[in-house]
ZATI-144772 format. One record per residue (C-alpha): residue in three letters; x negated, y, z; residue number from 1. Coordinates in steps of 0.05 Angstrom, whole numbers, plus 5000, padded with zeros to 4 digits. Layout:
! residues N
ALA,X,Y,Z,NUM
...
//
This chain:
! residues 206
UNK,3861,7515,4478,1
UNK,3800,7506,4516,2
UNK,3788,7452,4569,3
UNK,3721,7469,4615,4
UNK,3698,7407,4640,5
UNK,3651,7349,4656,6
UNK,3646,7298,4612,7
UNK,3627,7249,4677,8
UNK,3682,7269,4723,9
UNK,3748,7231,4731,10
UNK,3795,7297,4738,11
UNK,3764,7324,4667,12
UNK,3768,7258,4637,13
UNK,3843,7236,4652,14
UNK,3864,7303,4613,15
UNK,3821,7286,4554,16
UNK,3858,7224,4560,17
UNK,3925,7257,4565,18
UNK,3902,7297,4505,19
UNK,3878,7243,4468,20
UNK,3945,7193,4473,21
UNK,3990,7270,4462,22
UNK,3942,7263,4395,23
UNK,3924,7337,4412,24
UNK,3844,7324,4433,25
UNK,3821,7360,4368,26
UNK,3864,7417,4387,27
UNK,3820,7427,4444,28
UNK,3755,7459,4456,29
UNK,3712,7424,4497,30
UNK,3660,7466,4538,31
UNK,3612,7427,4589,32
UNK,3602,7451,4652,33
UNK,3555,7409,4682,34
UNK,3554,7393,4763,35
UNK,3491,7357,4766,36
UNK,3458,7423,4727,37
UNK,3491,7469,4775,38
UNK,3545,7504,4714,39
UNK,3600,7502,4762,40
UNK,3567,7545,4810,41
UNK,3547,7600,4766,42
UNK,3582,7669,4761,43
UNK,3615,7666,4696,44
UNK,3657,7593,4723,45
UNK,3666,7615,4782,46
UNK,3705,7675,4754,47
UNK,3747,7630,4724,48
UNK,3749,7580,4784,49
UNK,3734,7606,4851,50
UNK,3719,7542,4883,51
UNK,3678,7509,4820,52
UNK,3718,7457,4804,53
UNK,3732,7426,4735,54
UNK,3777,7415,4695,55
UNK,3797,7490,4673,56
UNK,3845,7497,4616,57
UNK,3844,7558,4590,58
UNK,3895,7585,4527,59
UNK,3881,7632,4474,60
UNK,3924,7695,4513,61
UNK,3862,7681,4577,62
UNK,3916,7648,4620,63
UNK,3885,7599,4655,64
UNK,3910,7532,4695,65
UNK,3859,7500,4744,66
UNK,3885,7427,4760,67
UNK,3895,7370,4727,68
UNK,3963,7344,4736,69
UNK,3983,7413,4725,70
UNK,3949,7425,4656,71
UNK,3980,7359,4643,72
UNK,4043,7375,4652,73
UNK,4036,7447,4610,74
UNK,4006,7408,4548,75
UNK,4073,7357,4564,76
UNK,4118,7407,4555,77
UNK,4081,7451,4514,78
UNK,4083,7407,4455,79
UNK,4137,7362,4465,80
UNK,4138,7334,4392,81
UNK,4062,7299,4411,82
UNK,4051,7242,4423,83
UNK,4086,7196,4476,84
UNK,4124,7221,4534,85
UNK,4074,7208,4594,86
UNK,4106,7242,4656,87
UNK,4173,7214,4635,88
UNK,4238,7228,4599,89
UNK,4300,7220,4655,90
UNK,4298,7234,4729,91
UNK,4286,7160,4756,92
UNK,4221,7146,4714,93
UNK,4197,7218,4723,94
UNK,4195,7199,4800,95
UNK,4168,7136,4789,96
UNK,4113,7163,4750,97
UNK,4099,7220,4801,98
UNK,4104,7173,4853,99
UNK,4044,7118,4826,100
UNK,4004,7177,4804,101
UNK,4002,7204,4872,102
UNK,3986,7129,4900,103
UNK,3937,7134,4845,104
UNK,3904,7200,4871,105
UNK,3911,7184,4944,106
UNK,3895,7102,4955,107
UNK,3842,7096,4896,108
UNK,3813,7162,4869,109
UNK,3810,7207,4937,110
UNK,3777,7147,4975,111
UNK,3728,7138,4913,112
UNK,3704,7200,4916,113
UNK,3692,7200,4994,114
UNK,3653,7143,4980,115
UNK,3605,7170,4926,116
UNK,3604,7233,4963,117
UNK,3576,7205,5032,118
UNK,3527,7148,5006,119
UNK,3506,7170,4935,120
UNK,3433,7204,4932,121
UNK,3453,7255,4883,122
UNK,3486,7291,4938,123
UNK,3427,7279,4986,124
UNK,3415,7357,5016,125
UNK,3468,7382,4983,126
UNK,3526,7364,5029,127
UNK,3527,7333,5094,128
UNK,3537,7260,5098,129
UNK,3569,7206,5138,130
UNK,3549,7141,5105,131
UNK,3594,7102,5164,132
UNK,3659,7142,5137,133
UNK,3637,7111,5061,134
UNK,3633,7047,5089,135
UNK,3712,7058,5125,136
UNK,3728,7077,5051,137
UNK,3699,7025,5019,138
UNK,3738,6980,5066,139
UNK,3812,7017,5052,140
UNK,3787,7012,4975,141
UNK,3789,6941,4974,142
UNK,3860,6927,5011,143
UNK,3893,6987,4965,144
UNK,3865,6944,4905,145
UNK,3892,6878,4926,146
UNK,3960,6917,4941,147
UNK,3955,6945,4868,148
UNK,3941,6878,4841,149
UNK,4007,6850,4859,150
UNK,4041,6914,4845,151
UNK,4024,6899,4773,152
UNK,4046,6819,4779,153
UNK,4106,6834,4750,154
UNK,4106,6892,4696,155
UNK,4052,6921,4647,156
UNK,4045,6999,4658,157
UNK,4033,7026,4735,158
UNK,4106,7049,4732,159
UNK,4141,7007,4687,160
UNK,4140,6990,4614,161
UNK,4120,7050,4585,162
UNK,4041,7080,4590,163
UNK,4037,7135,4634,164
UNK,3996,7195,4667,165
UNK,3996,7145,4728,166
UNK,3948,7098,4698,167
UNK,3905,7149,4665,168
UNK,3895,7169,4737,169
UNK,3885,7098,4765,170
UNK,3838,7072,4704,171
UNK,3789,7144,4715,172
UNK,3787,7129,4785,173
UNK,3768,7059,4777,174
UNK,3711,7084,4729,175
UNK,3693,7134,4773,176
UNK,3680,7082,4826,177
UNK,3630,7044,4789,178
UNK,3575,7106,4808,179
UNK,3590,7081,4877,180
UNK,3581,7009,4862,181
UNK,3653,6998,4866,182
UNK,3681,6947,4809,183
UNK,3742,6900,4796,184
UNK,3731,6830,4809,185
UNK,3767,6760,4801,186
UNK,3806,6780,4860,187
UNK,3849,6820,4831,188
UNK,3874,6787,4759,189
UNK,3933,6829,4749,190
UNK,3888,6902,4758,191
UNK,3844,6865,4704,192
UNK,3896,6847,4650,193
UNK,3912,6920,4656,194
UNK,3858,6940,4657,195
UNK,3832,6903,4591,196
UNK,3898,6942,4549,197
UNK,3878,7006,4572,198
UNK,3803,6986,4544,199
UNK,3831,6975,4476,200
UNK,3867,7039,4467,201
UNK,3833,7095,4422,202
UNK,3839,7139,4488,203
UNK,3793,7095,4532,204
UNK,3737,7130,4490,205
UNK,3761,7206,4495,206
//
């Protein structure tokens, strides 16, 4: 396999992640593409990415898969015999799991990125911004946080007891925020016990 990505954005990073805890990392090529150098735009990416986006997987056959969750789920079932099950094993927790990971995407990692996008200089000229919409974000970013925080008051993982894709999502988005300034704080104790496990685990480093 071969995973085309950034080593500096959160989408590329929670499937190294996934790779890493599926103990199938080394089975992976890593090829940077590098947004702030412009890779993503050129012709031979956007051939196998229309809209420039990382990560791409892409297999030995030349099949490709373009999204994370989704080349998540391949490398799931794919090799079912690696690693820990992280999308879940019976019909209840698979929900559960799909349901924080979307929370994850849509509360934490979606209004991250608005953030960084519409205040950060790197993307000065190259988009148009609206520094008053990052400020609205920044706002919604702090009350999702607090509501995470005492979703975690009472159990370990994001959905339950068991690690899953859900809090490789939340913990990349998290990261991601820092770029924007954005960072856990006393506030939110329960976020930062969880936060601390998922810092100890070889993965944190992939």
């Amino acid at each position: 396999m071969r995973l085309y990505q950034d080593s500096r954005a959160p989408n590329p990073r929670r499937v190294r992640m996934f790779l890493a805890e599926k103990g199938l990392l080394d089975r992976c090529e890593l090829v940077d593409v590098s947004i702030n150098a412009g890779a993503h735009r050129e012709p031979d990416f956007l051939e196998k990415h229309p809209l420039g986006l990382v990560p791409v997987l892409e297999l030995a056959d030349g099949r490709r898969l373009r999204e994370s969750v989704a080349i998540c789920r391949y490398v799931e079932e794919a090799f079912p015999d690696h690693g820990p099950p992280l999308l879940g094993t019976e019909p209840w927790q698979r929900a559960q799991i799909e349901q924080w990971n979307r929370h994850a995407e849509l509360e934490v990692l979606v209004p991250v990125a608005q953030v960084f996008r519409n205040s950060h200089p790197f993307w000065e000229g190259r988009i148009r911004q609206a520094p008053e919409f990052a400020e609205i974000m920044r706002e919604q970013l702090a009350a999702r946080l607090a509501w995470l925080d005492r979703e975690l008051a009472d159990r370990r993982w994001r959905a339950g007891d068991a690690l899953s894709i859900a809090d490789l999502t939340l913990l990349c988005a998290i990261d991601f925020g820092k770029v924007a300034q954005l960072r856990l704080g006393d506030d939110t104790p329960h976020l930062g016990r969880w936060y601390a496990a998922l810092r100890e685990r070889p993965s944190y480093r992939a």
